[in-house]
C-alpha positions as CSV (number, residue, x, y, z in Angstrom):
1,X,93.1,50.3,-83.7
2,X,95.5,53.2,-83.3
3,X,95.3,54.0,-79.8
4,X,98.7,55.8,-79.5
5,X,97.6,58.0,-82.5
6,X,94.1,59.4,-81.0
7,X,95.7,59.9,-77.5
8,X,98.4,62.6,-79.3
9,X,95.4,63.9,-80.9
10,X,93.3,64.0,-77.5
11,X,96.8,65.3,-76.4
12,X,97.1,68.1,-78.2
13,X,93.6,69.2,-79.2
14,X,91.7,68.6,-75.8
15,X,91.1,72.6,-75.1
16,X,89.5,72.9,-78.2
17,X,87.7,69.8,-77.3
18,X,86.6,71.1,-73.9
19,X,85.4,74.1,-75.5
20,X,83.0,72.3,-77.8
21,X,81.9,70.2,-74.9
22,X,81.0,73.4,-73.2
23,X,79.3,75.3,-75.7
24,X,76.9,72.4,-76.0
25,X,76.1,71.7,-73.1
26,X,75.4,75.3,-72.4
27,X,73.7,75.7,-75.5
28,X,71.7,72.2,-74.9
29,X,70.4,73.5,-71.3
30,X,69.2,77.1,-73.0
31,X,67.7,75.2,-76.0
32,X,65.8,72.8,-73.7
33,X,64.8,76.6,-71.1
34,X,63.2,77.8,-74.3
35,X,61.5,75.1,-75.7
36,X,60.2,74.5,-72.1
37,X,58.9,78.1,-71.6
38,X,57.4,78.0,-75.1
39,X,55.3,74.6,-74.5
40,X,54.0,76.5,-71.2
41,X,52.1,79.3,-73.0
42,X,49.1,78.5,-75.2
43,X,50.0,81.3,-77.9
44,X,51.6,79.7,-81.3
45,X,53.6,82.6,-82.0
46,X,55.7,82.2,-78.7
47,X,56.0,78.8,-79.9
48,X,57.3,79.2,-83.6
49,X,59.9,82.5,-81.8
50,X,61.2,80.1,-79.3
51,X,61.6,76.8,-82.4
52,X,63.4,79.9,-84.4
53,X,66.1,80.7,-81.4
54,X,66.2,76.6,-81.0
55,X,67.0,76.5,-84.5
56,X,69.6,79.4,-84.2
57,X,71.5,78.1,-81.2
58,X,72.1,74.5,-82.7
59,X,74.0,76.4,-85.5
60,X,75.9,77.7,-83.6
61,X,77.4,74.9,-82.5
62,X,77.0,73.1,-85.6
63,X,79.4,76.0,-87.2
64,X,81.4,75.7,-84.2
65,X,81.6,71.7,-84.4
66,X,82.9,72.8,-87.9
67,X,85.0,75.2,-87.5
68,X,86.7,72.6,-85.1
69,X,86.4,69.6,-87.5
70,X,88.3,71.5,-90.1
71,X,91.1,73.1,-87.7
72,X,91.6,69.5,-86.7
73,X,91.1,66.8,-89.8
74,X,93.7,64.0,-88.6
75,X,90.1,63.1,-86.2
76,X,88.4,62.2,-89.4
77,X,91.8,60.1,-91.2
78,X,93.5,56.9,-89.9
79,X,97.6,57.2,-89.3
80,X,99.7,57.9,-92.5
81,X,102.6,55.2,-91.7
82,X,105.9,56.1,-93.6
83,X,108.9,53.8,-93.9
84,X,112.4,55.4,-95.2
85,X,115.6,57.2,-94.7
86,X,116.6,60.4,-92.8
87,X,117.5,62.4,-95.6
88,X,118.1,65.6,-92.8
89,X,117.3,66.7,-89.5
90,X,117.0,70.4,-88.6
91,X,116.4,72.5,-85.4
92,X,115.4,76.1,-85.5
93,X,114.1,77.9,-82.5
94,X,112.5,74.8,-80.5
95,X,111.0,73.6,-84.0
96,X,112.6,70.1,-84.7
97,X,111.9,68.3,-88.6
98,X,113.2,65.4,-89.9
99,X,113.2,65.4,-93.6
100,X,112.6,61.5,-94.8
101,X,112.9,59.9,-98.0
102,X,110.4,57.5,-99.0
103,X,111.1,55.6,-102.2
104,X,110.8,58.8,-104.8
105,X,108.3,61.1,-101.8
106,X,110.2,63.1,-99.3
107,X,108.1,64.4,-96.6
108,X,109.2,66.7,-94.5
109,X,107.5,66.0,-90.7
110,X,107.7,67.8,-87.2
111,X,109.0,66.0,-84.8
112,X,109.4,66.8,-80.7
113,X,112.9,67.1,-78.6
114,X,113.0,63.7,-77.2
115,X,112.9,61.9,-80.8
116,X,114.9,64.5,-82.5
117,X,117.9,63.8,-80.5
118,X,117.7,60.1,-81.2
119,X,118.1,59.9,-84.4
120,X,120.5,59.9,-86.8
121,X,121.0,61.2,-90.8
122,X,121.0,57.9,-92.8
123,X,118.9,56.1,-89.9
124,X,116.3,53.8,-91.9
125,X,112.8,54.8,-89.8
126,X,109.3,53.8,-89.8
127,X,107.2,56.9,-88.8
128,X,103.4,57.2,-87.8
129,X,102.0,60.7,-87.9
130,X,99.6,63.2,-88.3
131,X,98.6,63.9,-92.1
132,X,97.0,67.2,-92.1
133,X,100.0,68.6,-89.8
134,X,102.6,66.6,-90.6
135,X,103.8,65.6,-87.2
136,X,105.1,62.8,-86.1
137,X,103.2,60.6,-83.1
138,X,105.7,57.6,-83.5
139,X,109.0,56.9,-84.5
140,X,110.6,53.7,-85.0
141,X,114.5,53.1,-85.8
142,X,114.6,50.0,-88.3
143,X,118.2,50.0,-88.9
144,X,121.0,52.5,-88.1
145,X,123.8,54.0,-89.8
146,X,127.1,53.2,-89.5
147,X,128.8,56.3,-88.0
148,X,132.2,55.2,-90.4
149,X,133.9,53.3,-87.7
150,X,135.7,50.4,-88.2
């Protein structure tokens, strides 16, 4: 189980989690007012208007559970794992990326402060991350570069 890989995906997804919590629970308790006020009257007309609105409001959040399913894939995929060497790493305007060189791939991954001013060019690194965004949610130095001392 990757349980360092879903917490960085709670970690960084969790308003638009929250927000899909919220719209169904709110749309839940209106579906279940309707259906409730429907099943009171004896007319079936009230009943097939108020199994209509049901019907509406669950696609709502059944676009809306989509809309966040496809904003945030990596739920759906395991970990892409990544073993190789720092080709380069660059930092423009707060964005840090490593470029890494995988056997004949090179993949070019986001990567936060902390790790970025760890490593090294020429480091060999094993890297867990995100597939859909490329970024990284672990990195791990195998070996490091000689910095041509002797």
């Amino acid at each position: 189980m990757h349980i360092d890989y879903y917490l960085y995906l709670f970690k960084i997804s969790w308003p638009a989690l929250s927000g899909l919590f919220l719209v169904c629970i709110f749309i839940g308790t209106k579906c279940l007012s309707i259906l409730r006020k429907a099943l009171a009257e004896k007319n079936y007309f009230s009943k097939f208007l108020a199994a209509a609105k049901s019907l509406f409001l669950v696609l709502i959040v059944f676009i809306y559970s989509l809309m966040f399913m496809d904003y945030n894939q990596d739920w759906l995929n395991d970990p892409a794992v990544s073993k190789g060497v720092i080709e380069s790493l660059t930092a423009e305007a707060e964005q840090y990326t490593l470029i890494l060189r995988s056997g004949e791939e090179i993949l070019t991954l986001s990567i936060n402060a902390a790790a970025f001013h760890k490593l090294h060019k020429n480091d060999l690194v094993e890297v867990t991350y995100l597939h859909q965004k490329k970024q990284v949610v672990q990195c791990s130095v195998l070996t490091r570069q000689a910095d041509n001392f002797i």
